[in-house]
N, C-alpha and C positions, 0 to 999 in steps of 0.2 A: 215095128212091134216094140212096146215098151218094156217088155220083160222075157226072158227065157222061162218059161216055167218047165221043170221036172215034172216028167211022165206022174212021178210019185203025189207030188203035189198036186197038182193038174185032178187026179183022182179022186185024191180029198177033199178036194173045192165042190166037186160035183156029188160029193156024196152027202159034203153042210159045211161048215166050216170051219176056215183055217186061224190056226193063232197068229198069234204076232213074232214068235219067233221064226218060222216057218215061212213064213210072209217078208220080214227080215231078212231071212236068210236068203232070199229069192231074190231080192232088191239087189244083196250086197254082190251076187254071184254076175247080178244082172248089168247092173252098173257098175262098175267100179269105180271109174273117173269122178262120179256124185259120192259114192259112199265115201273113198276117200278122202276128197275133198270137208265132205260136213263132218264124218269124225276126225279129222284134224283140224275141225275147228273146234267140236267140241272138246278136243286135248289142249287146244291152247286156251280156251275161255278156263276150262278146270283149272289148268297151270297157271293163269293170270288172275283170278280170281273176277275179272273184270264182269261186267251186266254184258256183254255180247261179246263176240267177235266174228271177224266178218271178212270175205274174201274180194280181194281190189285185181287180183288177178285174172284174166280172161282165159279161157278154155284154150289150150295148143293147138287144138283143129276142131274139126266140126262134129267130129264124132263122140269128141269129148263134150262142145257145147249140148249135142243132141241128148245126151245122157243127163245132163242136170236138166235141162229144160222139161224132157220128160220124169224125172223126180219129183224136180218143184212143183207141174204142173196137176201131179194126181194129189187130190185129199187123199187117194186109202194110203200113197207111200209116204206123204208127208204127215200123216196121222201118225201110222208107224216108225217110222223114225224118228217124232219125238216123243211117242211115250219108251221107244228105244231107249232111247240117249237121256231121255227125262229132261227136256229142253224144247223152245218155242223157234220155231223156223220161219223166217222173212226170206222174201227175196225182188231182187231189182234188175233192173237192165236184163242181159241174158246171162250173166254171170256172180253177182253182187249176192252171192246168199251167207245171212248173217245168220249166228246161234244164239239165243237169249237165254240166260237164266229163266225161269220160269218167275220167279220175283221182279223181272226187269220191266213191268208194266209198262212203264212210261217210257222207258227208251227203246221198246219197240212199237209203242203208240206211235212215239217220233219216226221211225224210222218207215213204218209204211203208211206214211200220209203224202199227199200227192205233194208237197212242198219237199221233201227227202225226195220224192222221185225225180222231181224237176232240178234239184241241184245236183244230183246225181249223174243229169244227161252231159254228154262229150260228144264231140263230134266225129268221134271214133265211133263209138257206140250207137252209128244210127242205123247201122248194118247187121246189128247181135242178131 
């Protein structure tokens, strides 16, 4: 299951719809391992003022990879999360998720093109 939903929630959904905080908040409770990881990255891109930043590090185990794989993998949570954070979400390999400025056009053009994914690959990473 990708997400824990609250009874409370869960109710709302079915009666029309949920907002994005609500939605958010169900993400953050649900995943941890994803949520923290992408808002510390979007703490470091604020802090550096830099066009992205981006995580080289691989999950600790498998339960953590399973947590961003299902983050990255939904539009509605990756929708949510950046109009959250007010920020553009990439990602690569089974780990590689980077935060863009919303201005950073072209260095996240570069970064999800099949040439960034291909220099990206390791031989470690044929197993993510």
């Amino acid at each position: 299951m990708s997400l824990t939903v609250p009874s409370d929630l869960l109710e709302r959904a079915q009666a029309g719809e949920v907002d994005d905080d609500a939605f958010v908040a169900c993400v953050r409770d649900s995943l941890p391992y994803a949520w923290s990881l992408i808002s510390g990255l979007v703490e470091e891109r604020d802090r550096s003022g830099a066009e992205f930043a981006d995580n080289q590090v691989p999950p600790p185990d498998e339960a953590a990879r399973g947590q961003l794989l299902r983050c990255m993998a939904s539009d509605a949570m990756r929708g949510a999360l950046e109009r959250h954070f007010g920020v553009r979400l990439a990602f690569q390999n089974c780990h590689r998720v980077a935060v863009f400025a919303p201005t950073a056009t072209e260095a996240h053009a570069e970064f999800v093109t099949p040439r960034a994914q291909i220099l990206n690959q390791k031989p470690e990473l044929v197993d993510c």
